[in-house]
Phi, psi and omega in degrees: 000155156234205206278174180225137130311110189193169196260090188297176186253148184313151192282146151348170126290168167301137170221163197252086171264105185338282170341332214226167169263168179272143188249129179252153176240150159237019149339126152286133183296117206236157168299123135253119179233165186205168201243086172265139166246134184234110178230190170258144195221157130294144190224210177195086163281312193207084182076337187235144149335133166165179200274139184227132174267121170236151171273104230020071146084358167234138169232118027282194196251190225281156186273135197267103174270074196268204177227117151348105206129301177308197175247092174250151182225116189244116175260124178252101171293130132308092171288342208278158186266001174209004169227165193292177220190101171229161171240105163294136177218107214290134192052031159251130181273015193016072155312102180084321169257067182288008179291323205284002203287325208059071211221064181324130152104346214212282192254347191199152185275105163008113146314126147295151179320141162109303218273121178250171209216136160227120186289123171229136157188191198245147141287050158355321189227164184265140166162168023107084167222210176186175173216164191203159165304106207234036164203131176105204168249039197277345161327295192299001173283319185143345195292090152199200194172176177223133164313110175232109159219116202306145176296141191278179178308120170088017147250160193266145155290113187252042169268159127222171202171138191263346174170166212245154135201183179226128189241111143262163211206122167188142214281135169251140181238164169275321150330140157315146156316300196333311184284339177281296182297345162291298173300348185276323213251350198290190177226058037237164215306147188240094188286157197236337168119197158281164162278134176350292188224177191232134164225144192240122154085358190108350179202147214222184150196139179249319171312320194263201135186133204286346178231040158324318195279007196231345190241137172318317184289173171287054198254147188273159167295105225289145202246062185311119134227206194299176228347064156277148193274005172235026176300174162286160185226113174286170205249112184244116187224166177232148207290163172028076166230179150230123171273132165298048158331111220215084203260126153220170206249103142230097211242148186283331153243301188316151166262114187250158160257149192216095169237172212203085172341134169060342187262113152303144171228176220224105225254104160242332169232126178233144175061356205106355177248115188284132158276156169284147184283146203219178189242135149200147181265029157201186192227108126332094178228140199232168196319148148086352187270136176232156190222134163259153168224190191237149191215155158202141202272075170239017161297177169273145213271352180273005180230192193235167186183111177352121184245135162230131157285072165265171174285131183210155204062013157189165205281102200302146197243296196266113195306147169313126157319127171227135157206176199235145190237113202268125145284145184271002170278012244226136157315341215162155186259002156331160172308146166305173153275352191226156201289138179306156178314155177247123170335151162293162168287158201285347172270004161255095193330298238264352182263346175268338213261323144311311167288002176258298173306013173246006172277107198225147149342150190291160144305124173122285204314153172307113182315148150329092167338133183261017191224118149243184184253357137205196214232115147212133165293118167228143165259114159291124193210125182257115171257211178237138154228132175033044196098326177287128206261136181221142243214108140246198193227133163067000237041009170264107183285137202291118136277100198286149186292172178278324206249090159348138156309320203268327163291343177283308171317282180336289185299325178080039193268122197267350173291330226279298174228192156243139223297353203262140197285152146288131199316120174297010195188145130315140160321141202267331185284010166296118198254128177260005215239354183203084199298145151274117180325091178071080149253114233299152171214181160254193213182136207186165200216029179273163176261124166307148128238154186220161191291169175304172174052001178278096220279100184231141205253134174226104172299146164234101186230152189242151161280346206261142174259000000 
């Protein structure tokens, strides 16, 4: 793939739900800074050993609370003893800082070992966001955490909810990056496979499993004891309340599903945007998407009940992730008694493809512009260069420059990449619905730009089966 250049488009509007009271905040927009070291540690997500990249010593590393408005300032040290080092921070539009995005090769040149960095930047809209680790595969180490930000001051919520929590969700392998990316980069490519686990919050368990009496493997029943570290970290609730689920996906490959045995749950924030609200009893979330939903606790307050993770959009390999969603009127915080929920299957398009389509902009919000001013068609397609397996947009694969972009653009360095656009459109003669297999592509490191103010419409369609 390459890179885009591009304009966001204005946040979302406000929307009312008549029925609820309004919650107001009076936070004020404040400095937040903070001092991070990113090194490698032994951990156990799930149950077995292995290198976890954390942030002062936690993984995932620690959650960022703000207010709209604010200031965040992150001095980020590189700790790792051999590889470079960026932080992304995913669904902040860094309005005035794109240095601060964090995209190696693209807004900043890799921290070096050793090297410390400093992240300035403004959170402009209140929502549901996270950060990750945006070179290399150090995501699949573990380097993320969660964004949180709240509406500023002297503005309304058009929530109400008596208390939150944040499920972050992302796939574990036992392998190394090192070994991932040797395989990815190999001749001919060396797949590593599906992931071990799926984990909430940083924890899984693959050796165990918290519903042995209920699952079809041999796996013995997981024996926790206290702080282990890939025990589930249970949902502690009190009956006939409403909770703020605050879900994001960063996960490296997997599409995951997310239901909560007996609950509705109530789909309100999606990306950062508050939505109109729609019921379902489960949710689609796919890599970089964060969502809030509303869940309320009106089942019978003596039990407990299965919050589950599975895989959708590949044919699953890696058993669903579980943890219990605990009433604290319940005799015990144990496993339910009864068997967790079954993913949906995982090949039905037309049921994921229904649930993207109850996702609609709030009342209120800004319309589509009903004209734009330019155009591009992109194909996703995996291709070949010289043996080599490769991914590309239009058929041209990315080769990232020596020279970050924004430092080539600023500076006016012709050198830097190459200034000539990349094709704006596909062969027209490309049958997407029956792609030809590895088919040869090229490899290029040019960028769109467009003038300011200007409206482009981007098709995006994949090819890969």
């Amino acid at each position: 793939a390459y890179t885009i250049i591009h304009i966001h488009k204005p946040s979302m509007g406000m929307w009312w739900i008549a029925v609820v009271a309004i919650l107001t905040h009076t936070a004020s927009a404040a400095v937040r800074e903070y001092n991070w070291e990113v090194e490698y540690k032994f951990r156990w997500p799930d149950c077995i050993e292995g290198m976890v990249m954390t942030v002062n010593d936690q993984f995932p590393g620690p959650t960022i609370n703000a207010v709209a408005g604010d200031t965040i300032v992150v001095h980020l040290t590189n700790k790792l003893a051999t590889e470079g080092l960026v932080i992304h921070w995913h669904g902040i539009r860094q309005l005035g800082s794109p240095w601060a995005d964090g995209a190696a090769g693209v807004t900043q040149c890799a921290i070096n070992p050793g090297e410390t960095f400093t992240y300035n930047f403004t959170v402009d809209k209140p929502g549901t966001h996270f950060y990750h680790g945006h070179y290399g595969m150090q995501r699949s180490a573990g380097l993320y955490g969660s964004l949180i930000v709240d509406v500023a001051e002297g503005k309304r919520e058009p929530l109400r909810y008596d208390g939150e929590f944040n499920l972050l969700l992302s796939d574990w392998w036992h392998e190394s990056i090192l070994s991932q990316e040797l395989g990815l980069s190999s001749k001919p490519m060396r797949w590593i496979g599906e992931a071990q686990s799926i984990l909430i919050n940083g924890r899984g368990q693959f050796n165990c499993s918290i519903a042995a009496q209920f699952s079809n493997e041999s796996l013995p029943s997981c024996k926790f004891k206290d702080g282990d570290q890939c025990a589930p970290q249970r949902l502690h609730v009190e009956p006939n309340k409403t909770y703020r689920i605050r879900l994001a996906s960063t996960t490296a490959l997997a599409s995951l599903n997310l239901a909560v045995q007996g609950h509705k749950l109530v789909v309100v924030e999606a990306d950062g945007n508050y939505i109109t609200p729609f019921v379902t009893d489960d949710i689609d979330i796919y890599s970089g998407e964060s969502y809030s939903v509303l869940l309320t606790t009106d089942q019978d307050p003596s039990q407990n009940y299965w919050i589950s993770v599975g895989v959708r959009g590949r044919k699953p390999k890696t058993p669903p992730a579980l943890t219990v969603l605990h009433y604290v009127t319940a005799p015990s915080s144990e496993p339910p008694t009864s068997p967790p929920l079954v993913t949906p299957q995982w090949n039905d398009f037309e049921r994921s493809k229904n649930f993207s389509k109850k996702i609609l902009a709030a009342m209120g919000s800004p319309s589509p512009p009903r004209k734009f001013n330019k155009r591009l068609i992109l194909l996703n397609t995996q291709n070949l260069i010289d043996g080599f397996t490769k991914w590309a947009l239009n058929n041209v694969s990315l080769a990232v420059p020596g020279t970050p972009y924004l430092g080539s653009v600023k500076y006016k360095l012709k050198s830097g990449f190459n200034w000539k656009s990349p094709p704006k459109s596909f062969s027209m003669d490309y049958d997407i619905m029956n792609p030809p297999r590895f088919r040869n592509t090229t490899q290029g490191n040019g960028i769109y730009m467009f003038p300011f103010n200007v409206t482009v419409d981007v098709i995006l369609q994949n090819a890969n089966v």
